[in-house]
C-alpha positions as CSV (number, residue, x, y, z in Angstrom):
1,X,141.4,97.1,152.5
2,X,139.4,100.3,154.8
3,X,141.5,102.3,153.1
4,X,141.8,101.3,149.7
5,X,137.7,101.1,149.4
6,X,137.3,104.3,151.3
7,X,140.5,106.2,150.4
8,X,138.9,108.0,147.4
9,X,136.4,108.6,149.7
10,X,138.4,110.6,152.5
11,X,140.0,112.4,149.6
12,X,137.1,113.9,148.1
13,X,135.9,115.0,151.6
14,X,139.0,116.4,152.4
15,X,138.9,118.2,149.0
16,X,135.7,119.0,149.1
17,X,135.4,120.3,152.6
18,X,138.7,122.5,152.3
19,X,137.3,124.2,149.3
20,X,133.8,124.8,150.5
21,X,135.8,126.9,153.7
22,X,137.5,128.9,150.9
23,X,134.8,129.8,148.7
24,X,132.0,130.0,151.6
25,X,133.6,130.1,154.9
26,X,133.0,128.1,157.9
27,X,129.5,128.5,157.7
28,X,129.6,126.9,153.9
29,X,132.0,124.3,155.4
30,X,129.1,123.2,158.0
31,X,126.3,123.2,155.8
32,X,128.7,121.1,153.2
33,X,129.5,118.8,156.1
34,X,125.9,118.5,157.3
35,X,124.5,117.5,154.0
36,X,126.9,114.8,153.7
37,X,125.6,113.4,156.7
38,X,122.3,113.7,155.8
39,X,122.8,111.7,152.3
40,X,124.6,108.9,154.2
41,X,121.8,108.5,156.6
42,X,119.4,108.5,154.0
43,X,121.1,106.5,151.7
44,X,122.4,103.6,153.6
45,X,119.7,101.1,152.1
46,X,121.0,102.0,149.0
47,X,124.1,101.0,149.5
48,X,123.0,97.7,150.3
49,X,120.6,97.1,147.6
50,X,123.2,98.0,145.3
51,X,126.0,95.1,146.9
52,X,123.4,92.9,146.2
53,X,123.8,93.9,142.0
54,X,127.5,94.9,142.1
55,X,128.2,91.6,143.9
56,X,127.4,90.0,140.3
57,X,129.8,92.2,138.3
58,X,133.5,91.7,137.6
59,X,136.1,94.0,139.5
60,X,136.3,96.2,136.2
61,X,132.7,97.0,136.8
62,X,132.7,97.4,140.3
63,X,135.5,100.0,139.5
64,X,133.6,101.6,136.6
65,X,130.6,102.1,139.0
66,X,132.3,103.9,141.7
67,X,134.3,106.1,139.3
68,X,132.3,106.7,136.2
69,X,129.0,106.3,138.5
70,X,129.7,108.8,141.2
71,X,130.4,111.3,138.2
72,X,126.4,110.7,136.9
73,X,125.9,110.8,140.4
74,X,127.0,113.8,141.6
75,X,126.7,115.9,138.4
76,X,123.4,114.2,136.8
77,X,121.0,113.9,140.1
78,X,123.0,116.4,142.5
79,X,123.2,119.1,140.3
80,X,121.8,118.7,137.0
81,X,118.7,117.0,138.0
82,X,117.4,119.9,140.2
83,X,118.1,122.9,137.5
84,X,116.1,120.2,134.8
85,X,113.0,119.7,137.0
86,X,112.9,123.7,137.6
87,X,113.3,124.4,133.7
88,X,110.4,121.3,132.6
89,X,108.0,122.7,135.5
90,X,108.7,126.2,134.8
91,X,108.7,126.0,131.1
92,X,112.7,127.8,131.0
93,X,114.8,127.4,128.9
94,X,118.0,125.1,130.5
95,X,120.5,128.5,130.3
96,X,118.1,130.3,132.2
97,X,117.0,128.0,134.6
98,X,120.7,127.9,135.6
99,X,120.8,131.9,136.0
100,X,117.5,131.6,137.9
101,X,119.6,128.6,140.2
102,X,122.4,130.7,140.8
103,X,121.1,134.5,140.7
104,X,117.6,134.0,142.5
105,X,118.1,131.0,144.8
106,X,114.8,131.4,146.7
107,X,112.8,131.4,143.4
108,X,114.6,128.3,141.9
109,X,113.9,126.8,145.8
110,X,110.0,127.7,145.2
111,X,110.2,126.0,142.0
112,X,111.8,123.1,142.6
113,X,109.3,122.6,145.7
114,X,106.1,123.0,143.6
115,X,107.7,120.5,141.5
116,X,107.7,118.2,144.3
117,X,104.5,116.0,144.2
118,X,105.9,115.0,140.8
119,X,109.2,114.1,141.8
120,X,107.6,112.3,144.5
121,X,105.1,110.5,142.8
122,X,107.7,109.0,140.6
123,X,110.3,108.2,143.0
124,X,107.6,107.0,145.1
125,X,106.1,104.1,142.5
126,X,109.9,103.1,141.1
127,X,110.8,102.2,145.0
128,X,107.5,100.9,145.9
129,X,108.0,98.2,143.5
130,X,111.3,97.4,144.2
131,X,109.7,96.7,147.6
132,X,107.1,94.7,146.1
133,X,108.8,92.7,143.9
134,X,111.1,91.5,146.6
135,X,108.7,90.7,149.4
136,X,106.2,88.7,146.8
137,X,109.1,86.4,145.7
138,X,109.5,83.6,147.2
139,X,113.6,82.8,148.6
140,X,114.7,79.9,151.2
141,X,115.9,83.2,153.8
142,X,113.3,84.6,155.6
143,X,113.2,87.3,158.2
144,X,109.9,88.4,159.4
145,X,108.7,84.3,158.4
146,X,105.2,85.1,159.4
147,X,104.7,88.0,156.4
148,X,106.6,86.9,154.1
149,X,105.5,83.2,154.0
150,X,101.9,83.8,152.9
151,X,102.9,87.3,150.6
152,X,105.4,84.8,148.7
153,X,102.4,82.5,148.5
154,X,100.5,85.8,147.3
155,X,103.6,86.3,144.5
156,X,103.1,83.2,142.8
157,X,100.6,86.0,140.7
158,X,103.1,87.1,138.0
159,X,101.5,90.7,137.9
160,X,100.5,91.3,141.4
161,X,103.2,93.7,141.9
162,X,102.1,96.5,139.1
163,X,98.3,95.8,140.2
164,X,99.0,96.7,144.0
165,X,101.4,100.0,143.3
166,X,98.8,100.8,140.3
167,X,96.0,100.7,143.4
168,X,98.1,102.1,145.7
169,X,98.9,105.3,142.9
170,X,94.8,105.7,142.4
171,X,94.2,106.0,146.3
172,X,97.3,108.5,145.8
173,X,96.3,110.5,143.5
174,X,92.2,110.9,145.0
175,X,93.3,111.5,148.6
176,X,97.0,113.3,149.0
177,X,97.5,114.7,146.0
178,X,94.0,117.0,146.3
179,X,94.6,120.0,148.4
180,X,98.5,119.8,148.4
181,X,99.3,123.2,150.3
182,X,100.9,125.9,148.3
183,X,105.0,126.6,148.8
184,X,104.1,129.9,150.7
185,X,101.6,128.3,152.6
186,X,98.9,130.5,151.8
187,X,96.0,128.3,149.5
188,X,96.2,124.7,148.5
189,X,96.4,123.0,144.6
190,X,94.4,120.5,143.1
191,X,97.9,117.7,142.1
192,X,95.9,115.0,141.1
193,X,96.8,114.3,137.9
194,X,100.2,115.4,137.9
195,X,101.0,112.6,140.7
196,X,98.7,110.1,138.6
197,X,101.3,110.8,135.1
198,X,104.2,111.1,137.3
199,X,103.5,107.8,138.8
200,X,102.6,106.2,136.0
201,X,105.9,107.0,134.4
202,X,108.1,106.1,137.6
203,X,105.9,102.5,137.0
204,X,106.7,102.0,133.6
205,X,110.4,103.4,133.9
206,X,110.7,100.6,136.6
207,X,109.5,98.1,134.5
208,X,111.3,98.7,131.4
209,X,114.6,99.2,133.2
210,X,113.9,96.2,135.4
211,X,112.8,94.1,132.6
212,X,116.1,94.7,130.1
213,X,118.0,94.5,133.3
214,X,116.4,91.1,133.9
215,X,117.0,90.1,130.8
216,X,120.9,90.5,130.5
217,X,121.0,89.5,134.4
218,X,119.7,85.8,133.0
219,X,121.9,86.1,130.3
220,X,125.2,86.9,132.5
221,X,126.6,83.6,133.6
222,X,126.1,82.8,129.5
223,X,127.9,85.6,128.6
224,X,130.6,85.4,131.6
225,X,131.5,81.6,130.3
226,X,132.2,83.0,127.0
227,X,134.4,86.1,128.1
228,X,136.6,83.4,130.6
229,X,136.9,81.1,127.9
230,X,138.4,84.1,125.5
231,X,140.3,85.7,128.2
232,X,142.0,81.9,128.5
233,X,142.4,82.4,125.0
234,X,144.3,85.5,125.3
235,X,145.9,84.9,127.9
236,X,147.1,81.6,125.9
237,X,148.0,83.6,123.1
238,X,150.5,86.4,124.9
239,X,150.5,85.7,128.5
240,X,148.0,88.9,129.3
241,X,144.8,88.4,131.0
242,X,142.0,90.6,129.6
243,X,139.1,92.2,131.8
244,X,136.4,90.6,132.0
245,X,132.9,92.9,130.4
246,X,129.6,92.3,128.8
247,X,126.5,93.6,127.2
248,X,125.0,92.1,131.0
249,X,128.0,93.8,133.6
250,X,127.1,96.9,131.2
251,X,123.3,96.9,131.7
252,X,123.3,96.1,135.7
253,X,125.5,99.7,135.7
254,X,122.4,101.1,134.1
255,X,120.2,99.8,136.6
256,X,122.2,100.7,139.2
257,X,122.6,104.4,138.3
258,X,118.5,104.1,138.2
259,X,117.8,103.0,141.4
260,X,120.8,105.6,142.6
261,X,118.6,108.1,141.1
262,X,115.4,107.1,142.8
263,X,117.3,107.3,146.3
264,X,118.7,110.3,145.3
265,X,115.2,112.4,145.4
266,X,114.4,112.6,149.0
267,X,118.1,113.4,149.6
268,X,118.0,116.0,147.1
269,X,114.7,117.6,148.2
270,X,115.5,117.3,151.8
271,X,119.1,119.4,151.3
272,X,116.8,122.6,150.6
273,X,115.4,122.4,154.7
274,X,119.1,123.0,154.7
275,X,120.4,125.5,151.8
276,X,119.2,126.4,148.3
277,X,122.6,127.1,146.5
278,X,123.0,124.2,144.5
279,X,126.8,124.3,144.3
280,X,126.9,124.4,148.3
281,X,124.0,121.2,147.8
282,X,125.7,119.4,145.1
283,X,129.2,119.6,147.0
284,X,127.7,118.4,149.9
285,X,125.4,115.4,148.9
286,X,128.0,114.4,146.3
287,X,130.5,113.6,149.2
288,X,127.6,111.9,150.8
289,X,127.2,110.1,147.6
290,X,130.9,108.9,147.2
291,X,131.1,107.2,150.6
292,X,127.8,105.3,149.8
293,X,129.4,104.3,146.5
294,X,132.7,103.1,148.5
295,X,130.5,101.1,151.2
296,X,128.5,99.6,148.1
297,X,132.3,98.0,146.7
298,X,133.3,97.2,150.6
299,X,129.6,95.4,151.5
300,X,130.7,93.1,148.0
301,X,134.6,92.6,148.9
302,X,133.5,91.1,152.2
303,X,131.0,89.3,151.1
304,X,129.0,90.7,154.1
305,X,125.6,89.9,152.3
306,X,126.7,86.5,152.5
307,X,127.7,86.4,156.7
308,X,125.3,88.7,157.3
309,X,121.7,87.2,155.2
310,X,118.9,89.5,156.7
311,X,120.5,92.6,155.8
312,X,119.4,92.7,152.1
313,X,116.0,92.0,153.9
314,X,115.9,95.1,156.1
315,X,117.2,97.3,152.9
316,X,114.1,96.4,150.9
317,X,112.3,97.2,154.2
318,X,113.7,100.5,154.3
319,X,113.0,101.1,150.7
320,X,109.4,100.4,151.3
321,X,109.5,102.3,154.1
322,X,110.9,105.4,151.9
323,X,108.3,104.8,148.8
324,X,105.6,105.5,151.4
325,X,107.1,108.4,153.2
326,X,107.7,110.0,149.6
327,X,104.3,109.5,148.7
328,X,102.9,110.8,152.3
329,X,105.2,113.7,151.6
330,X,103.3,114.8,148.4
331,X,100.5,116.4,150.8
332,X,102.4,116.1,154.4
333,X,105.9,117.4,155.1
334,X,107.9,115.1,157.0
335,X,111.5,115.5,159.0
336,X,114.9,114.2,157.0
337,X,115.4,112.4,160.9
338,X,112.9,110.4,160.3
339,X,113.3,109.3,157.5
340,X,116.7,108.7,157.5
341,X,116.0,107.2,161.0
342,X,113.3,104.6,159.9
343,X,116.1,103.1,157.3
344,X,118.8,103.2,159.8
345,X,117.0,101.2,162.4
346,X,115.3,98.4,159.9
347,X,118.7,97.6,158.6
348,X,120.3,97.6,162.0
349,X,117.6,95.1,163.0
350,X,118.0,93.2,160.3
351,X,121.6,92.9,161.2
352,X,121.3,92.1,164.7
353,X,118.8,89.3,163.4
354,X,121.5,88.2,161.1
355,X,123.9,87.9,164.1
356,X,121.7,86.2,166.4
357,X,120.9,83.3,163.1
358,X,125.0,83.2,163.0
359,X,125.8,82.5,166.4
360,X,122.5,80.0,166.9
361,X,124.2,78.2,163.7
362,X,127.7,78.2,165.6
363,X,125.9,76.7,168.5
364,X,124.5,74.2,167.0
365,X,127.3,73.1,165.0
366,X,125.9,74.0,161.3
C-alpha cells in the first residue's frame, strides 16, 4: 500500500531531481532538494486537515485530487501564483511580469516581497478562521479539555468566529502593518490599509467557500444515497459498476485546493530565503507538494484519523499557530524552522496524546 500511495510520489522526485542536476547542476539539484523539504515541513498540518475532507469522498475523488489537484497545485500557487501577485502589485502586464520573473530575478524577488503584507494578511485571516471555527465547536473528543471546554461553550455564538478574526484584523492593521520596513531595509511604509482589504477579502473568501462547501457537505450523504442506488441500477442493467461523483465530492475538491492554497503562501514566500528562480522554486515545492498530496490519500486509506483522534486536533493547532506567525510576519521576519517546527511538534503531541488515550483504552478493556 507505501508504495502504491507514494509511488507517484518517488517518481516525480526522481524525475524531478534528475532534471534539476541537468539543467542546473548539483547546486540546482540541492536547492531543488531543499525546498522540498521545506514544503513538507511546513505543510504537514495540511495534510492532515485535508484527510479529514478527502476521508468523505469516494476513491474517484481521492484520485482526482492527487492527480488533477497537484497539477493546480504545482502550476497555479507554485508558479503561477507568484508571477500574478508581482504583475497585480506592480501594475504589469502577465507577459511581462513573466520576462521580469525569468530575466531580472532579484527585481521580481523585490516585488513579490513588497507584496508580502498582502499575501500575508489574506492567508493569515482564511487560516485563522479555520482555527476558529474548529476550536469554538463543540465535539465529544477533546484534547487540551480545559480550553476547549469553556471556548465550545463560547461557540454556541453563531458569529463569534468572524467577530474575533475581524478584531484580531483591526489590531492588525493599527499595530504591524504601520512602519513595515522597506525590502532593502532602508525606510519603512505605512501597510495599513492594504492588510485591512487583504484581510477582509481572505475573510470573505473563507466564508463563501466554506459556506457553499458546507452546504453540498450536508447535502452529500443525500446525494451519495441517490448515486448507490443508480450505480445498483447500472450495475443491474449490464453488470458494470459506475463511479461514484456528485455536485458535493465536486465542491469538497474546491475547498480543498483553497485551503492548499492558503498553506501554500508561507511555503512559497519562504522558498525566496532560498532561491528566486521560480522554475528552480516551483520544481522544488511542487515535489514537496506531491508527497503532501500522497500522505493526504494514505492518512484516509488507514483510517489513521480514526486510531489516532487528537491528531486532527494538533493540525488545527498548527494552523492557528501559522495564521499568527503570517500575520506577525507582515512587520517581523521570522525563520522557515520555526515555523515549520511549531507545526511539526503540535501534531507530534497530539499524536503521542492519541497513543497514550489508545493504550489507556486497551488497559482498561474499552
Amino acid at each position: 500500500m507505501l508504495l502504491k500511495t507514494f509511488g507517484w510520489s518517488f517518481a516525480v522526485t526522481a524525475a524531478g531531481l534528475a532534471l534539476a542536476g541537468v539543467l542546473w547542476g548539483w547546486q540546482g539539484l540541492a536547492i531543488v532538494a531543499i525546498l522540498s523539504v521545506l514544503e513538507i515541513s511546513l505543510s504537514f498540518d495540511n495534510a492532515v486537515i485535508n484527510a479529514g475532507i478527502l476521508r468523505k469522498m469516494n476513491p474517484f475523488w481521492q484520485r482526482i485530487f492527487l492527480t488533477v489537484g497537484i497539477l493546480i497545485a504545482v502550476f497555479g500557487m507554485r508558479l503561477v501564483f507568484p508571477v500574478l501577485i508581482v504583475a497585480i502589485t506592480a501594475k504589469l502586464g502577465p507577459i511581462e511580469a513573466v520576462k521580469v520573473a525569468v530575466q531580472d530575478p532579484d527585481r521580481y524577488e523585490s516585488l513579490v516581497t513588497s507584496a508580502h503584507p498582502a499575501i500575508a494578511a489574506f492567508g493569515g485571516m482564511f487560516l485563522l478562521m479555520i482555527f476558529l471555527d474548529f476550536i469554538f465547536e463543540d465535539r465529544d473528543i477533546k484534547w487540551l479539555e480545559w480550553l476547549e471546554k469553556p471556548l465550545a461553550r463560547l461557540g454556541k455564538l453563531e458569529t463569534l468566529s468572524t467577530v474575533v478574526s475581524l478584531v484580531v484584523l483591526i489590531v492588525v492593521a493599527s499595530t504591524l502593518a504601520t512602519g513595515v520596513p522597506l525590502h532593502d531595509g532602508e525606510g519603512t511604509v505605512d501597510k495599513a490599509a492594504t492588510v485591512l482589504l487583504s484581510g477582509i477579502g481572505g475573510l470573505v473568501t473563507y466564508l463563501v467557500v466554506g459556506g457553499i462547501s458546507g452546504f453540498f457537505e450536508d447535502r452529500l450523504e443525500h446525494d451519495e444515497e441517490i448515486e448507490k442506488a443508480e450505480e445498483a441500477a447500472e450495475k443491474r442493467k449490464n453488470g458494470s459498476a459506475v463511479g461514484l461523483a456528485g455536485k458535493a465530492a465536486f465542491s469538497l475538491f474546491l475547498y480543498l485546493e483553497v485551503i492548499d492554497a492558503s498553506f501554500s503562501f508561507d511555503g512559497v514566500i519562504g522558498a525566496f530565503a532560498i532561491t528566486n528562480d521560480i522554475f528552480v522554486m516551483a520544481l522544488g515545492l511542487g515535489i514537496g507538494a506531491m508527497y503532501i498530496r500522497s500522505l493526504t490519500v494514505f492518512l484516509v486509506r488507514k483510517g489513521t484519523l480514526d486510531d489516532y483522534v487528537y491528531l486532527e486536533h494538533g493540525a488545527h493547532y498548527a494552523i492557528g499557530a501559522l495564521a499568527v506567525i503570517l500575520l506577525i510576519t507582515i512587520k517581523y521576519e521570522i525563520n522557515e524552522v520555526i515555523t515549520g517546527g511549531i507545526g511539526v511538534l503540535l501534531i507530534a503531541l497530539s499524536f503521542a496524546s492519541s497513543v497514550v488515550r489508545n493504550r489507556k483504552e486497551i488497559s482498561s478493556g474499552v
